[in-house]
Each structure stands twice: as C-alpha cells, then as structure tokens.
C-alpha positions as CSV (number, residue, x, y, z in Angstrom):
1,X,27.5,2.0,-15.0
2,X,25.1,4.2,-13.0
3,X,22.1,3.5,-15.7
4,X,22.6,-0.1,-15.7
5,X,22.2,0.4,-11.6
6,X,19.3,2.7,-12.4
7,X,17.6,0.4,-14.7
8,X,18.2,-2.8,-12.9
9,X,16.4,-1.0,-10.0
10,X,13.5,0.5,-11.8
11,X,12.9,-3.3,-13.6
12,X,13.2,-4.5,-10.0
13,X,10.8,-2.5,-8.3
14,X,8.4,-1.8,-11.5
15,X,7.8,-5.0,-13.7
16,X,6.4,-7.5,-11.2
17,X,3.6,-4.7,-11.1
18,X,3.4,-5.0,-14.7
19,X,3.4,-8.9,-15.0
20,X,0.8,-9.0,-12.4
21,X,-1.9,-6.6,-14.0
22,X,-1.4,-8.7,-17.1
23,X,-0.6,-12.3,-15.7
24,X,-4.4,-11.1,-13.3
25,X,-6.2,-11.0,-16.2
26,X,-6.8,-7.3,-15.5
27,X,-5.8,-6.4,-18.7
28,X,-8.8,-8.7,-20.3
29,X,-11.2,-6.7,-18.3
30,X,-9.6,-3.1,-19.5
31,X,-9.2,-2.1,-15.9
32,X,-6.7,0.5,-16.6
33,X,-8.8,3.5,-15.6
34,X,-10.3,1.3,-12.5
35,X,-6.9,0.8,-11.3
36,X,-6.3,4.7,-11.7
37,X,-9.4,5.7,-10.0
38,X,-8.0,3.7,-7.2
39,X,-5.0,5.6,-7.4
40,X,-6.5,8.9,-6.9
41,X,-8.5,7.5,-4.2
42,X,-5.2,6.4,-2.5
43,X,-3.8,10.0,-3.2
44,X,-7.0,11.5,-1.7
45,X,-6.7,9.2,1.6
46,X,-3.1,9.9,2.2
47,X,-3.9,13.3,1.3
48,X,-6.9,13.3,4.2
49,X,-4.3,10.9,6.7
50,X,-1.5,14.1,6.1
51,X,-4.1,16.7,7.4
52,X,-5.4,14.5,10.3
53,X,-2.1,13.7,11.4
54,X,-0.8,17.5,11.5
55,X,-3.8,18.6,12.8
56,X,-3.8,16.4,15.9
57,X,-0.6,14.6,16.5
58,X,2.2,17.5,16.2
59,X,5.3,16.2,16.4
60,X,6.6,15.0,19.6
61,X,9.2,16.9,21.6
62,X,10.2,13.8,24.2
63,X,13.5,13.1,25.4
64,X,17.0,11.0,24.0
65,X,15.9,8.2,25.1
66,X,12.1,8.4,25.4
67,X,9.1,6.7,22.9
68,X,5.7,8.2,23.2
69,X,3.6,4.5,23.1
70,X,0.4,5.6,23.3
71,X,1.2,8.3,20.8
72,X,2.2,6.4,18.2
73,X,-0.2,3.8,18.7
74,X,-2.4,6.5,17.9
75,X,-1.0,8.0,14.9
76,X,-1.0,4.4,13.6
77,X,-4.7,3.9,14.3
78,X,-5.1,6.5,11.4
79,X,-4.2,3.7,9.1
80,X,-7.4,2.4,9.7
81,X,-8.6,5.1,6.8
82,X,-6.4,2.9,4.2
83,X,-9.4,0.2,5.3
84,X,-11.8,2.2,4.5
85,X,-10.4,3.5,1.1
86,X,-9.5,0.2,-0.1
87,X,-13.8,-0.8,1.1
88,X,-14.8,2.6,-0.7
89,X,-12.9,1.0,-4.0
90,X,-14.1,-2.2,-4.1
91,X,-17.6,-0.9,-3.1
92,X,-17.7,1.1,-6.5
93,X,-16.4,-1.7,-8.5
94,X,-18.8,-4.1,-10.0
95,X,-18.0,-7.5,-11.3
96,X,-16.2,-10.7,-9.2
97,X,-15.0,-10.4,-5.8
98,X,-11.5,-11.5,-7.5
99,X,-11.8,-8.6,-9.8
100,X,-12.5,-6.2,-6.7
101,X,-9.5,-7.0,-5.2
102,X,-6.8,-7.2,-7.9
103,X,-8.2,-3.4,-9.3
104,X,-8.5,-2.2,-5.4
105,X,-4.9,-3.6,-4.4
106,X,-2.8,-2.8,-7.9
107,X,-4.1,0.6,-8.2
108,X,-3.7,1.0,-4.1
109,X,0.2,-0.4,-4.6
110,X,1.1,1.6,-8.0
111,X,0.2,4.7,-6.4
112,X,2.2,3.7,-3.2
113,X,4.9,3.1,-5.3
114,X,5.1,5.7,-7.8
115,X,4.8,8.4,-5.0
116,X,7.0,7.1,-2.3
117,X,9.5,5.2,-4.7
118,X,9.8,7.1,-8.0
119,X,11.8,10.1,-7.3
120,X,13.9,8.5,-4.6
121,X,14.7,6.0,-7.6
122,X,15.2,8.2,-10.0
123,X,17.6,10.5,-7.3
124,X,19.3,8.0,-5.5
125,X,20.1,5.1,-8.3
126,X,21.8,7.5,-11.0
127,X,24.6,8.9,-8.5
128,X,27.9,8.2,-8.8
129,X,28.4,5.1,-7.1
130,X,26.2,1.5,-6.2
131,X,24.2,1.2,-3.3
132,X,22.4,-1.5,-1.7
133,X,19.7,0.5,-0.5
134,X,18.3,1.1,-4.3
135,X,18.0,-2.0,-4.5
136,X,16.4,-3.3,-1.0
137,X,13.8,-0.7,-1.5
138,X,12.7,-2.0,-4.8
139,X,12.6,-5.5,-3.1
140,X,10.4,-3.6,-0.3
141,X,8.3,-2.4,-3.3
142,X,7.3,-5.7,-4.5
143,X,6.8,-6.7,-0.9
144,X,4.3,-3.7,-0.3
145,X,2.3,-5.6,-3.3
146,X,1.6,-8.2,-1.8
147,X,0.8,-6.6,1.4
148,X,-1.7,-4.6,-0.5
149,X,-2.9,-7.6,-2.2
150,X,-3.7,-9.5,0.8
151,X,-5.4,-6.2,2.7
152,X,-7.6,-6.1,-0.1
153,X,-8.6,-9.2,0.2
154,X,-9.2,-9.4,4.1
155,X,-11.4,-6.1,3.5
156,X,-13.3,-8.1,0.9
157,X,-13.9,-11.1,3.4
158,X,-14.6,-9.0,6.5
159,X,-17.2,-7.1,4.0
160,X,-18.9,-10.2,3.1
161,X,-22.0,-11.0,4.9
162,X,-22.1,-14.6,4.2
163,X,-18.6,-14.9,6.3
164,X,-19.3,-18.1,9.1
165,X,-19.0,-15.9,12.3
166,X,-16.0,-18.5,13.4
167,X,-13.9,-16.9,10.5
168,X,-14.8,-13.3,11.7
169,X,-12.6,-12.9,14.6
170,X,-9.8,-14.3,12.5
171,X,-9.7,-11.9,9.9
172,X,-10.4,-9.3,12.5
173,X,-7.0,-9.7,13.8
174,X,-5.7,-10.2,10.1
175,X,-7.0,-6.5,9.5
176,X,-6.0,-5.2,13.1
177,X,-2.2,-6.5,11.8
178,X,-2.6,-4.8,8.6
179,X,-3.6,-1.5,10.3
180,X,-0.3,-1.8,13.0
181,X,1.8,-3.6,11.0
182,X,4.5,-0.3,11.2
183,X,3.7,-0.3,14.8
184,X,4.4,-3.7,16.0
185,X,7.6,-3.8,13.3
C-alpha cells in the first residue's frame, strides 16, 4: 500500500512537469539540454544564496517570543539573485520571448523540485503508514511551477525595453512580490 502512496505522490508532484514541457512545445524545439543548463544555473545561484546567507546573516539567537523583522527582511532580499539567474537564462537563450520563458521557468522549477522534493518523497512516502503531508507537498510542487512560470515571465517584461513606462511600476511590484513572497506569507 506504501508504493501505491509512493507513486500516487511522485505522479502528483512529477507529471504536470512533464505534460507541460511537452504540451509547451518545448519538446519541438529539443530544449532538453536548455532546460538543464537552467538547472545548473539554479544549482549555482542557490549554491551562491547558501554562502551569502552564512556568511552574513548567522542564525539568530532572539528570544521565545521575539522575530527579527528587519533581519529577515533581509535574508529575503537575497532572493533578488533568483531575478537575476532566471535574467542570466533567458539572456543566453535565443529564439521567442515565449520560448525564453517556458526553458528559463521549467528548468528553474525541475531543479527546485528534484532537490527540495525528491528525497523527502522518496523518504517520507514509502513509510509504513499514509500521510497527508506527501501529498500537500506535491500539490506545493505544482504550485511552485507556476510561480516560476509567471517570475519568468515578469523578468522577461521588466527586461523589455519597449515596456509603456505606465506598465513598469506594475510589474515592479509583481517582481518585488515574487522576491518576498516567503516574507509577506
């Protein structure tokens, strides 16, 4: 019963991935190794983000009750690198602005998911009894998608310098949310 818990889990969190690289049309354009290279560049980011964040935000020490605010107002403003890695992708992808985005966004989210997902998956779903989490975290995995997907995009359109300066505060804030989405949640 545990592998039909495993597997309903896995096909929960890792199909819609799959349907949308082939539904995109990605796989007309043999992106595979595009969407890999964004992989590694997410891998390399986080990577950099890990260093930064040890280096100058140690952990806090506070008290019971007590929430550093501007602290982790900073550590979110790291994010901001995601931004610039997803603009870094794109940047060294030729083709449609549509094409940009799907390769910068599925490769961004398949590395998100296979290195924050996978093992806790393949751990977690396989014990001895059901749990709701293993499911609600491959729910949150299709969810991150879409985030990704619409990042991309707003990265694209603040990068574009045909954007009608009415529309650029707009997506401003759109990117601003992206960045501190963890720390206004």
């Amino acid at each position: 019963m545990t592998l039909f818990h495993f597997g309903n889990c896995f096909a929960l969190a890792y199909f819609p991935y799959f349907i949308t690289y082939k539904c995109s049309g990605l796989s007309e354009y043999n992106a595979f190794w595009r969407c890999v290279q964004a992989g590694a560049t997410y891998l390399f980011v986080q990577l950099c983000k890990m260093l930064f964040l040890a280096t100058f935000f140690p952990t806090w020490e506070g008290g019971a009750g007590a929430y550093d605010f501007v602290g982790e107002f900073m550590k979110s403003t790291v994010d901001l690198a995601d931004l610039l890695g997803l603009h870094l992708v794109m940047s060294r992808n030729a083709g449609k602005g549509e094409y940009k985005i799907m390769v910068a966004a599925m490769g961004w989210a398949t590395a998100e998911l296979v290195m924050s997902r996978f093992l806790p998956l393949w751990v977690g779903a396989r014990g001895i009894e059901f749990d709701w989490k293993y499911i609600q975290m491959s729910f949150d995995s299709n969810i991150s998608l879409v985030h990704y997907i619409a990042m991309a995009a707003v990265v694209w359109m603040f990068t574009r310098y045909d954007l009608p300066k009415t529309f650029r505060l707009p997506v401003t804030v759109l990117l601003a949310l992206c960045v501190y989405k963890a720390f206004l949640i």
